[in-house]
N, C-alpha and C positions, 0 to 999 in steps of 0.2 A: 504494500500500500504506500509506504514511503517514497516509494522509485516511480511510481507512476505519480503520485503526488508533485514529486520535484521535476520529473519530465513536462508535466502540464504548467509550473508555473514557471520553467522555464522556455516556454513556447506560448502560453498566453497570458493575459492579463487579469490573474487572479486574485489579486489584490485592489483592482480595480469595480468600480461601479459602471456594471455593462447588464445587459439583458441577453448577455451569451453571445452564439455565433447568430452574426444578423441576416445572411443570405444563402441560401440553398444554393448547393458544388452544384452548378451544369453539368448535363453529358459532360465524360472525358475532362474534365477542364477544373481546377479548386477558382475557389471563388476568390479569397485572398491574395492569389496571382493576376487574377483579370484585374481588383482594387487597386493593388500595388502597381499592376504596368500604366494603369491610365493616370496616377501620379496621385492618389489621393491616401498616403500614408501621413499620419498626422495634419490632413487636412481637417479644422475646424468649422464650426458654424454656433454662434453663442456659445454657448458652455459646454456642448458636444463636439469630441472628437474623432475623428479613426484613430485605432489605438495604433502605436507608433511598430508595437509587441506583433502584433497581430494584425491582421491588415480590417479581417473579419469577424470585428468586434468593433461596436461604436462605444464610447465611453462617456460617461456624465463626467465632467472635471470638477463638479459641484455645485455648478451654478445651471446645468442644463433645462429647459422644457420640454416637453413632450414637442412642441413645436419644434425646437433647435433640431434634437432626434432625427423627427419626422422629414426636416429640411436638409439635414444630413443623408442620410439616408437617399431620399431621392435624388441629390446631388452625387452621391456614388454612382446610382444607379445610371446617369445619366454620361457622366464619363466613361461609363465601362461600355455603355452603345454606344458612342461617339465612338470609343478606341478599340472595341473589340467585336461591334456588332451583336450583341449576345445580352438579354434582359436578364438583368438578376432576377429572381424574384424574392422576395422578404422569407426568411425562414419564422423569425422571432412573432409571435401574435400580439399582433396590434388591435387596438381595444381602443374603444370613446371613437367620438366623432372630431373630424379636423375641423378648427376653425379658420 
């Protein structure tokens, strides 16, 4: 348990405030590679970031919204079809209505 423990935190960010892995691996392809090639590793929006750790993981820095998240989020989304052609789709369940 120990080993799998320190392998997990050292490849993601578990010490961090995230709602886990954010977007479903495509066919053939990890999802944190499509993130990372379109350039948005530690890309910000408010208080939400991509974690620097992990590509697929958004992280609250502690000031985050469910808005910042949510604009994050579809701002990945939107670099990785610009740069890869390929829609992420959200893994994590999202809940409440956007305003």
């Amino acid at each position: 348990m120990d080993e799998i423990g320190a392998r997990r935190a050292a490849s993601q960010p578990v010490r961090a405030r995230t709602g886990g892995s954010t977007f479903a691996n495509p066919a053939g392809v990890k999802a944190w590679e499509l993130i990372d090639k379109a350039g948005c590793r530690g890309l910000m929006i408010g208080g939400a970031q991509v974690s620097e750790q992990h590509c697929n993981f958004l992280i609250n820095t502690g000031a985050a919204t469910a808005a910042d998240l949510e604009a994050l989020g579809e701002e990945v989304r939107r670099r990785v079809r610009a740069s890869a052609g390929i829609d992420l789709q959200w893994e994590i369940k999202r809940i409440g209505v956007p305003r």
